[in-house]
N, C-alpha and C positions, 0 to 999 in steps of 0.2 A: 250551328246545328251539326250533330254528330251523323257521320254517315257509314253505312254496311252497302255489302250487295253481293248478291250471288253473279258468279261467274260462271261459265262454261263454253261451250259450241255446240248447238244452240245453248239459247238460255229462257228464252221468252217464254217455254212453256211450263217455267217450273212455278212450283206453288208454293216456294219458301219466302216468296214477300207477304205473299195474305197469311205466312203463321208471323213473321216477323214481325208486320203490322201490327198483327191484332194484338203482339205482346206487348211491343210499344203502347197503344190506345189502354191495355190493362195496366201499365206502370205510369203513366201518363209522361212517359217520355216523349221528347220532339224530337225526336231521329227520322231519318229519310233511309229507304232499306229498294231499293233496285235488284234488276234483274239484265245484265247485261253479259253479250255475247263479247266475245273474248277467243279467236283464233290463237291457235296456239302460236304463232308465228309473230301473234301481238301481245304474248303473255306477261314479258318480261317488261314492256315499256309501259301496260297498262298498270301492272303492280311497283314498279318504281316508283310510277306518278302519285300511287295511293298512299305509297311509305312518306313519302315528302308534302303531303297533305298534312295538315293537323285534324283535315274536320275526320279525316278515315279513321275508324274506331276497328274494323276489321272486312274480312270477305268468307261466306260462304263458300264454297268449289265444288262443281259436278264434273263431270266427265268434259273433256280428255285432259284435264288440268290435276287430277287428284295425284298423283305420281311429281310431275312436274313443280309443284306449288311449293314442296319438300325443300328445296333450295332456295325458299325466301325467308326464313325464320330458322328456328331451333326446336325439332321434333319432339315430340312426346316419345315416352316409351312406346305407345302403342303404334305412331306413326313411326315408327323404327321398325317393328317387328312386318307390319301390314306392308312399309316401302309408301302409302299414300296417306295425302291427308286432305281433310275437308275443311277445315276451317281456320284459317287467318287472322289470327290476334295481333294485331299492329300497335295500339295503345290500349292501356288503362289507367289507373290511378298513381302508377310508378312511373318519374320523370327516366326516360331515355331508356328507358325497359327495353330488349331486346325481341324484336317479333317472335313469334311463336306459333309451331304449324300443332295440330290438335286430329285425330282420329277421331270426332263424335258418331262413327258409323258403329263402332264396337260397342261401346256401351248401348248406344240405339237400338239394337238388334237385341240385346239383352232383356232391354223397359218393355220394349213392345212384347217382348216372348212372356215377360213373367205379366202384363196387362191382360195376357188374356188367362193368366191362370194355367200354365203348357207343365207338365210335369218335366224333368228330365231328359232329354233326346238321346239314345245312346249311341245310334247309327244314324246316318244320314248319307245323300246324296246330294253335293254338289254342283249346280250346274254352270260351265266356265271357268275362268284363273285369270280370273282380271282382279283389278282392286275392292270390286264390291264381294267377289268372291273370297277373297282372300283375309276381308275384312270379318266376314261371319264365320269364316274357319278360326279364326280368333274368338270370336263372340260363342261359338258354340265348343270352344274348347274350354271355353270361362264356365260351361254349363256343365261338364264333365263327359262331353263327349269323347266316345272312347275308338269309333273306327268312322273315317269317311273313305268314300268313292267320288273322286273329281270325274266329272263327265263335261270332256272339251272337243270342240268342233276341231280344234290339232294338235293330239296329245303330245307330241314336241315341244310345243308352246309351255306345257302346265309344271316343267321342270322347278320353278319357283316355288308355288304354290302346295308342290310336294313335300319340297323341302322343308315349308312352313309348316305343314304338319307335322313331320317327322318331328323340327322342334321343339313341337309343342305336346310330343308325346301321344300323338293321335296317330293310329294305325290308318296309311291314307296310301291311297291306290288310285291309278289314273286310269278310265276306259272310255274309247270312242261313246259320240250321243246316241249310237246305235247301239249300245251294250245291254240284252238283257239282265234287268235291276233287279235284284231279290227284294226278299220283304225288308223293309228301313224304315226308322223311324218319321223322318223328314226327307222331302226333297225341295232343295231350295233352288232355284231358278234366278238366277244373271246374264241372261244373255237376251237379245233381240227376241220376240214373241217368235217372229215369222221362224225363226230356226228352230223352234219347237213343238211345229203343227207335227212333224211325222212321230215325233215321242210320248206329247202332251199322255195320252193316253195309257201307255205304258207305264211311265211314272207315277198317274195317278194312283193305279191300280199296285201299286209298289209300297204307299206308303199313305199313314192318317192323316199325315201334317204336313202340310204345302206352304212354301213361299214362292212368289214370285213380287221381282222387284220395282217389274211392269205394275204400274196403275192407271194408265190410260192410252189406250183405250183399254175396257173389260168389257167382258170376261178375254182374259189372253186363251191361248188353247190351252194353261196347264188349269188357267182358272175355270173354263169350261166343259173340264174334263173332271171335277172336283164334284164329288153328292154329298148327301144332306152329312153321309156319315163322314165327311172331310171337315178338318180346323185348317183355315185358309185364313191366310195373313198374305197383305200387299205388299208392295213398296211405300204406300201410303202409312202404313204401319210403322215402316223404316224409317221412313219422311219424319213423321211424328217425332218417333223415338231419338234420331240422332237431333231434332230441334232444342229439347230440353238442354240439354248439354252445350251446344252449340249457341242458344242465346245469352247462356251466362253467363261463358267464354267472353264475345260479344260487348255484353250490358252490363253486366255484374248481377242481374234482375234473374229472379227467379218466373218461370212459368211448368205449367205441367202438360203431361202425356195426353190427356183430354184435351186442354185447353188446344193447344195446336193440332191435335187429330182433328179437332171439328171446323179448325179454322181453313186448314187444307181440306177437308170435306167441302166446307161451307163455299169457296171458290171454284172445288170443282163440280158441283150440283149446277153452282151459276154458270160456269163455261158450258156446261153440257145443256144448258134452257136456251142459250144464242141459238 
């Protein structure tokens, strides 16, 4: 039996086994697809052990691993450019293939935007300059985005993340979370809910189109600060979107945008009935 498995610190509450599953049960694969935690301090012994496995077919990666995971394979472009990666191709049907780390956040950010039908973004606001941040600064420069504003809790910190725009030809500027926002196309949100209460509302009123990467608990404050006239995408959206890419990495199997949005839906309706 071939086996996957999302990794992180925590990990227990992610909902990439019931999209993984459900793709398996639609290909009628026998794979086994886990959710295990994974200290960063144990990251290197537990991913050895996977590499010297035959049944490990690959790994998922959340948080605080997407950076780190970069030195167990051989990056994609886009895990070059972003510094992180999410997903762990350890085997496929090439004998002694060499592992291979994968960015499926960029394209993911991309499927979800065009599923709901979004025209163009041409401004945007940023929120954070961590890897998921840095990851849609990529994904929304793919859409021809033309100016951001990083908004970080230490704007010291977002030196990277600037630069990443710079090279990707995106007019991009850093201001504390307290920075009065003009009008913008989007405001995407990466950071902790709670460090958002004093903003949420500010932002909303800033812009049509709201991300936030938070999907549980909801409404967060940006998503509660969001009216009928807002287009509001989750992390659930993300979730989705970087799945497609990321199972076929994986499986070689193809699944779609729907298919795992409703499968992460469908697990999170049940957690929320406990």
């Amino acid at each position: 039996m071939m086996r996957c498995a999302l990794i992180g610190d925590p990990a227990e509450h992610s909902l990439s086994p019931a999209i993984h599953r459900d793709g398996y049960r639609r290909l009628g694969l026998d794979w086994r697809y886990d959710a295990v935690t994974v200290a960063p301090d144990d990251l290197e012994g537990f991913v050895s052990g996977c590499l010297a496995d035959d049944e490990w077919a690959g790994l998922s990666v959340t948080a605080p691993h997407k950076e780190a995971i970069v030195a167990f394979g051989e990056p994609d472009h886009v895990t070059r450019l972003v510094g992180a990666g999410n997903t762990l191709v350890m085997r496929d049907s090439t004998p002694g293939r060499t592992p291979t780390v994968h960015n499926t956040d960029v394209p993911g950010f991309v499927r979800a935007w065009r599923a709901r039908g979004l025209s163009t973004p041409r401004t945007a606001a940023i929120v954070g300059n961590g890897a998921t941040a840095r990851s849609l600064l990529v994904a929304l420069a793919g859409l021809h985005l033309t100016r951001v504003v990083i908004l970080a809790r230490d704007t010291t910190r977002a030196t990277r993340i600037v630069e990443l725009g710079i090279a990707l030809g995106v007019d991009t500027t850093v201001q504390p979370l307290g920075f009065h926002l003009p009008e913008t196309d989007l405001v995407a949100n990466t950071i902790p809910a709670a460090a958002t209460q004093p903003h949420a509302q500010g932002w909303a009123d800033a812009a049509p189109w709201l991300f936030d990467a938070v999907y549980d608990p909801w409404p967060t404050p940006l998503g509660a600060a969001a009216t009928a006239d807002h287009t509001v995408l989750t992390g659930l959206d993300l979730l989705a979107g970087q799945a497609v890419d990321q199972f076929h990495l994986l499986t070689g199997g193809a699944v779609t945008f729907e298919d795992c949005h409703e499968a992460a839906a469908a697990e999170l309706r049940r957690r929320t009935r406990k």
